[in-house]
C-alpha positions in Angstrom: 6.2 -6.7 19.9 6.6 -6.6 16.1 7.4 -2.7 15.2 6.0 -2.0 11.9 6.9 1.5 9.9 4.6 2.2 6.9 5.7 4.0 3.8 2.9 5.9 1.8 0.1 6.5 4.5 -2.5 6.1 1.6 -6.0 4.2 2.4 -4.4 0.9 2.4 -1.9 1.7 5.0 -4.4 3.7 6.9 -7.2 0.4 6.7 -4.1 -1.3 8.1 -3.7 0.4 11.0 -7.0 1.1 11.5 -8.1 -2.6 11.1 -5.2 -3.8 13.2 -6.5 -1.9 16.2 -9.9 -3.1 16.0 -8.9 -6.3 16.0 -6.8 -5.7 18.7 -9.6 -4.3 20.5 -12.0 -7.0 20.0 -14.1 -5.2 17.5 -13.5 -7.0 14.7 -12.6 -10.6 13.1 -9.4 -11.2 11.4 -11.4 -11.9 7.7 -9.3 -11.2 5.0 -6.2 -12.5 6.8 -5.1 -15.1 5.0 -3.4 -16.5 8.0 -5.5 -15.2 10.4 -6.4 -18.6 12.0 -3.2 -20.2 11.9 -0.7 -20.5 15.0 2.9 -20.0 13.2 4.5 -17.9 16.7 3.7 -14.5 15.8 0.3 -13.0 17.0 -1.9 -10.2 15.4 -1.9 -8.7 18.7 2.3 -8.5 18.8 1.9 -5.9 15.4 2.8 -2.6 16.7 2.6 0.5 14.2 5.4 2.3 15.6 5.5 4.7 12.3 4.9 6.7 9.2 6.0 8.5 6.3 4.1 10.2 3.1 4.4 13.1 1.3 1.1 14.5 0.8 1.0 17.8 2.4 -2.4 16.9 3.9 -1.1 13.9 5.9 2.5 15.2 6.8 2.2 16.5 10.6 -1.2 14.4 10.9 -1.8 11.6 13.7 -2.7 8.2 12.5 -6.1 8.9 14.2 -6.7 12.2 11.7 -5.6 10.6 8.6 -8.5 8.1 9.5 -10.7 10.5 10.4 -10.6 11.9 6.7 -11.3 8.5 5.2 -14.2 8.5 6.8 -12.8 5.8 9.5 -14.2 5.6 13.4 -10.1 5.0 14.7 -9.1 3.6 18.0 -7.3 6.0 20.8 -3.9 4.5 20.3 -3.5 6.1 16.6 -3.4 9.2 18.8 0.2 8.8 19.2 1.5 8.1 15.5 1.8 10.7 13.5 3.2 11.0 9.5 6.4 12.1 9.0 7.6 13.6 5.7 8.9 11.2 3.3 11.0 11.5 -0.3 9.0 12.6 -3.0 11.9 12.0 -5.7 10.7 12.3 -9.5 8.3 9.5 -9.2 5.5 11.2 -6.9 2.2 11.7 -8.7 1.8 15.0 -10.4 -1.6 16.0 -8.7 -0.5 15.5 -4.8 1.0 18.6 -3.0 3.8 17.7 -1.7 5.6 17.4 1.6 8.8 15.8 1.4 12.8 15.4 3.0 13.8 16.1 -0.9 12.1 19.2 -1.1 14.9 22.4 -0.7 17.4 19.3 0.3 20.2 18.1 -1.2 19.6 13.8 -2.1 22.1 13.6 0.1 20.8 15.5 3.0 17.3 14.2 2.3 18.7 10.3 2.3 20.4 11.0 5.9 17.4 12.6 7.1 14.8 9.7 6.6 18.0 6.9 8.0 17.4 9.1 11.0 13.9 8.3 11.2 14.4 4.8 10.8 16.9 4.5 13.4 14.2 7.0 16.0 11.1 4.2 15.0 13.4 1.2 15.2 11.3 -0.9 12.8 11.3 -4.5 12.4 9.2 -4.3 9.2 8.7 -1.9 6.5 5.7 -2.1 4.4 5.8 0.1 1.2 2.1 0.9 0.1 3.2 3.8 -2.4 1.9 4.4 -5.9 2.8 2.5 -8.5 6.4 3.7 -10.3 7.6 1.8 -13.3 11.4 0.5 -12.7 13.8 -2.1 -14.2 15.6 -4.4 -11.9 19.1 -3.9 -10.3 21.5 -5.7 -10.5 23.9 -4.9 -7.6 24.4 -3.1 -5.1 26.5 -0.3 -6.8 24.1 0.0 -9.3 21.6 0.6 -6.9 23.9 3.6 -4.9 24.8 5.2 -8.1 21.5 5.7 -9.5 20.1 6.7 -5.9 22.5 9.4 -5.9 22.1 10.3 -9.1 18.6 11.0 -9.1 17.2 8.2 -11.4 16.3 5.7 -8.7 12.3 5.5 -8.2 11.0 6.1 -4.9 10.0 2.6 -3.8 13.6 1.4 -5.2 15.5 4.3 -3.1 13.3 3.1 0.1 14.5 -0.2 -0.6 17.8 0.6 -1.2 17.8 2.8 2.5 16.5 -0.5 4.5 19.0 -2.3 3.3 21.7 0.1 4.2 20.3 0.1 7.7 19.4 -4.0 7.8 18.2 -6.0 10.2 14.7 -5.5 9.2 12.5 -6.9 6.4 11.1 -4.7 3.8 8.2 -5.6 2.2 7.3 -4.0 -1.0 3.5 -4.1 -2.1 3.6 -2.1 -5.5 5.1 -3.3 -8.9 9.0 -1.7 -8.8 11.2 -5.0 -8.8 12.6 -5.2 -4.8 12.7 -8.9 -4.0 12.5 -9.2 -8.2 15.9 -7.3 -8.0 19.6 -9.7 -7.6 21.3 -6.6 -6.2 18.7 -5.8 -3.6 18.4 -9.4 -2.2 22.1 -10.2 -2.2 22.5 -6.9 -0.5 19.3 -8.3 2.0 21.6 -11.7 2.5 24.3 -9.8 3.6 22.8 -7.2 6.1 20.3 -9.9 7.4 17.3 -8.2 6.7 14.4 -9.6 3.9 12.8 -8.3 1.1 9.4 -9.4 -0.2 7.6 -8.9 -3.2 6.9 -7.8 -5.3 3.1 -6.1 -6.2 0.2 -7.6 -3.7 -2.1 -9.9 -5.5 -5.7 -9.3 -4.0 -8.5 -9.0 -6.3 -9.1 -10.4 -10.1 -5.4 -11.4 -11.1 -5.2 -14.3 -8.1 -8.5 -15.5 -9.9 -7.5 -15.4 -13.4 -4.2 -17.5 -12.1 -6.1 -20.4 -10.0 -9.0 -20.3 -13.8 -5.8 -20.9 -16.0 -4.4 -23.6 -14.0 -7.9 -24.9 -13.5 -8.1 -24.9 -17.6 -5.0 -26.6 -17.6 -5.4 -29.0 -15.7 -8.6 -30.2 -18.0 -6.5 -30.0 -21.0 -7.8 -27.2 -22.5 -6.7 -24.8 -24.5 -7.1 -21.2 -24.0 -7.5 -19.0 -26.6 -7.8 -15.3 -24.9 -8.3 -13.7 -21.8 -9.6 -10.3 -21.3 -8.9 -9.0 -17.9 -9.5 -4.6 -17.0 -10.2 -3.0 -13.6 -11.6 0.4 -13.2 -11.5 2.6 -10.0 -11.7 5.6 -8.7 -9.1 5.7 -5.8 -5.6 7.6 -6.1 -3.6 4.7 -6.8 -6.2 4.3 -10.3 -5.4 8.6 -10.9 -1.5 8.1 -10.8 -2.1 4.7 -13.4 -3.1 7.3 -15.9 0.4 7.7 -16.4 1.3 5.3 -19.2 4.5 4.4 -17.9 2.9 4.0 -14.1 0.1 1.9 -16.4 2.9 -0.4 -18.4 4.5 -1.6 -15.0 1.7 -2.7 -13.4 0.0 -4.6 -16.9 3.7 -6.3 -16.5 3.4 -8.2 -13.4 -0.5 -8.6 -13.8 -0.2 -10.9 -16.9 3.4 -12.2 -16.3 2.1 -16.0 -14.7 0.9 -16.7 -17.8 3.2 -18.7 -19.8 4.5 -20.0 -16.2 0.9 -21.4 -15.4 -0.1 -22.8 -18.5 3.4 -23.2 -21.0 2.3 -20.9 -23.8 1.1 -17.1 -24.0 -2.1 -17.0 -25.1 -3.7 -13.4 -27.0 -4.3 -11.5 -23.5 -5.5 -7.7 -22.5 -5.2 -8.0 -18.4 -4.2 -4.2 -17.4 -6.1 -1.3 -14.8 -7.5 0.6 -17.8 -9.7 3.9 -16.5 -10.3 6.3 -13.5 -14.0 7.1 -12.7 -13.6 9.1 -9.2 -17.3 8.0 -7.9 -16.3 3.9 -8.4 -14.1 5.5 -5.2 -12.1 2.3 -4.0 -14.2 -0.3 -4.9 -12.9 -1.0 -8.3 -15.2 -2.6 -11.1 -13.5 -5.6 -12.0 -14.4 -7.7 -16.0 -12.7 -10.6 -17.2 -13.7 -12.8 -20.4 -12.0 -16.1 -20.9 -12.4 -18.3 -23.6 -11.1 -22.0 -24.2 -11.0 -25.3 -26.4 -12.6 -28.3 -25.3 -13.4 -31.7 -26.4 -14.3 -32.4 -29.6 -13.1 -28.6 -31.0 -15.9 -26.9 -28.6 -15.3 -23.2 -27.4 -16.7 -22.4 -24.1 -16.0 -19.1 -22.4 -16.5 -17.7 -18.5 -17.4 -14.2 -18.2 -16.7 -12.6 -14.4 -17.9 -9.4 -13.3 -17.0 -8.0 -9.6 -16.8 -4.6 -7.2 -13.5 -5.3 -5.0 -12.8 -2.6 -2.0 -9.4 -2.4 -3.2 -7.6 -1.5 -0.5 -8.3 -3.3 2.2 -8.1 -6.7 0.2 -4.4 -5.5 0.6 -4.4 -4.6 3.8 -5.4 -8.1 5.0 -2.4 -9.3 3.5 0.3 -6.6 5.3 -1.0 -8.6 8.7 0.4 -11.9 7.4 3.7 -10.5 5.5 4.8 -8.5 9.1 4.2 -11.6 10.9 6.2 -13.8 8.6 9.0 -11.4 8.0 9.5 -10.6 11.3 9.6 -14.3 12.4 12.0 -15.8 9.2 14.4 -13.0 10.4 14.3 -14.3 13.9 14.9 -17.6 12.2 17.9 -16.2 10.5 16.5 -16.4 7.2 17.6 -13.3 4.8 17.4 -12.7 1.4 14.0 -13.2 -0.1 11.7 -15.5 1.0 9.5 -17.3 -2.8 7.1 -19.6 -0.3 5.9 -16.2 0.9 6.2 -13.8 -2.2 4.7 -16.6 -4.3 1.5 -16.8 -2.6 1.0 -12.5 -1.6 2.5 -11.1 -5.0 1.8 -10.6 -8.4 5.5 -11.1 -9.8 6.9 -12.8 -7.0 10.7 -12.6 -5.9 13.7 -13.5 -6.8 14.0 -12.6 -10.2 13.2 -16.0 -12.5 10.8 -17.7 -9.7 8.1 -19.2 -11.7 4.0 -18.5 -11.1 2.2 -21.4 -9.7 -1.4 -21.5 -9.0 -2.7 -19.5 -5.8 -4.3 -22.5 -4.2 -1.1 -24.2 -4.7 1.1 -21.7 -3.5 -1.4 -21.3 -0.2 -0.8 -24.8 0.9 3.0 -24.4 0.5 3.0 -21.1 2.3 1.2 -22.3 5.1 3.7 -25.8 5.0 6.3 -23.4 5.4 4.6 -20.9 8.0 4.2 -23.9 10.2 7.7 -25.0 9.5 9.2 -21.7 10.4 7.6 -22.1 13.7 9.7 -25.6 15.0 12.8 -24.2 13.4 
């Protein structure tokens, strides 16, 4: 059994778990799993959602089974018996959630101690952080890391990092923009605790297509001129990327494969740019490309798309359990690039270069395949 703790029990982490027991059941296909039909050791049917933390008030205390229930979800009987514990709210929870949280009346301290406790009651072999986006700067070390966390100034998904790794043993995967496997302090940390981090920021919708076009446009030797790239939704995730600062971070590791993919940084606009509540989840997705061809002639591609958001995303937490539960068997630690290079939008460890998504499937699953003889 793979035991798998969620951070953030949001819609993504709740279609997880939802869609991971239907599976199980037999009710429904593994579509959307990128490695769904691959034998690498690890089966969908070993994941095990053993627990959960968030910090909105209306979740805290809730089973599995009732969060899904309010998302308008038909759940299995086994989310019966997981239920969300309160997480750490910190200075980087969104402004409009009420909040239930270790932090709250607690000293850092106190509220640190009290959430290694719940990791060492759910025993997880796996973390997967589905928070909202936060804005962060890399760390360095590890001391850097400790100090700040202690000082207040750590973003959430940084200090959840940062409390995995003091534990170890486990892989972390981190599915929102703060730099985890992008940071040198957290992955030397990971090396030396023998646990994993992955990340960082899943790739699902229009930037893994705007990737696989550039190198496309590369490859024919043309030359692109611009590329307009914006997503509207109307999900929570959208509401907190009002924030400018929440908004900034994740505009950086949606257009950072550019000058990797093609050598040069052409004009670009690729950012989440509006909140309209009835889009709901399935975000409106536009993107205008335009290029040089033979002869001096401009072409252009114009895409329009509705993505359901979240569960493009939780397709992928199938896969990254599965493999970071099985490279840690393997004694691999650190950060793992054939993995983060394929799933992520700025893929760990800090300096790994972009390379096209169709490229970076065929090496992932090279290396899923290889993990499984070692």
């Amino acid at each position: 059994m793979v035991r798998v703790a969620l951070i953030g029990q949001g819609y993504v982490a709740t279609i997880f778990a939802w869609g991971l027991s239907k599976i199980k059941a037999g009710k429904l296909e593994p579509y959307g799993v990128p490695l769904g039909n691959l034998d690498f050791g690890v089966r969908i049917s070993d994941l095990e959602v053993v627990g959960s933390v968030d910090v909105d008030e209306e979740k805290v205390g809730k089973s599995l089974y009732e969060v899904a229930k309010m998302y308008g979800l038909e759940p299995e009987p086994e989310l019966r018996d997981i239920y969300v514990s309160p997480g750490l709210a910190l200075k980087s929870t969104p402004s409009f959630l009420k909040v239930k949280s270790l932090d709250s009346g607690r000293s850092l301290g106190d509220a640190y101690a009290k959430f290694e406790e719940w990791l060492d009651d759910v025993k997880p072999d796996v973390v997967i952080d589905v928070t909202s986006t936060v804005n962060s700067e890399p760390i360095l070390s590890w001391e850097e890391a400790e100090e700040k966390a202690f000082k207040g100034i750590l973003p959430h998904s940084q200090v959840y990092a940062y409390l995995s790794l003091r534990r170890g043993n486990l892989a972390h995967v981190n599915l929102q923009p703060a730099y985890v496997a992008g940071s040198p302090g957290f992955v030397k940390r990971a090396e030396q605790s023998r646990a994993l981090v992955l990340g960082d920021d899943g790739a699902t919708g229009a930037t893994p297509l705007t990737i696989d076009l550039a190198e496309h446009l590369k490859e024919r030797n043309r030359k692109i001129l611009s590329i307009a790239q914006f997503n509207i939704g109307g999900n929570t995730d959208f509401l907190a990327l009002m924030d400018p600062d929440r908004n900034d971070a994740k505009e950086k590791t949606k257009s950072s494969f550019l000058k990797d993919i093609l050598g040069y940084d052409p004009p670009h606009y690729i950012r989440p740019t509006g909140y309209l509540e009835p889009l709901g989840d399935k975000k409106f997705v536009s993107m205008h490309m335009q290029w040089i061809s033979f002869g001096g002639f401009m072409d252009e591609l114009v895409v329009n798309m509705r993505i359901n958001d979240s569960p493009a995303l939780a397709g992928y937490i199938v896969d990254l359990a599965r493999l970071g539960f099985l490279a840690l068997k393997k004694g691999l630690y650190g950060t793992l690039p054939e993995v983060n290079r394929f799933y992520m939008k700025r893929p760990g460890p800090m300096g790994a270069r972009h390379v096209s998504k169709i490229r970076a499937y065929y090496d992932l699953v090279a290396f899923a395949e290889e993990l499984k003889k070692k």
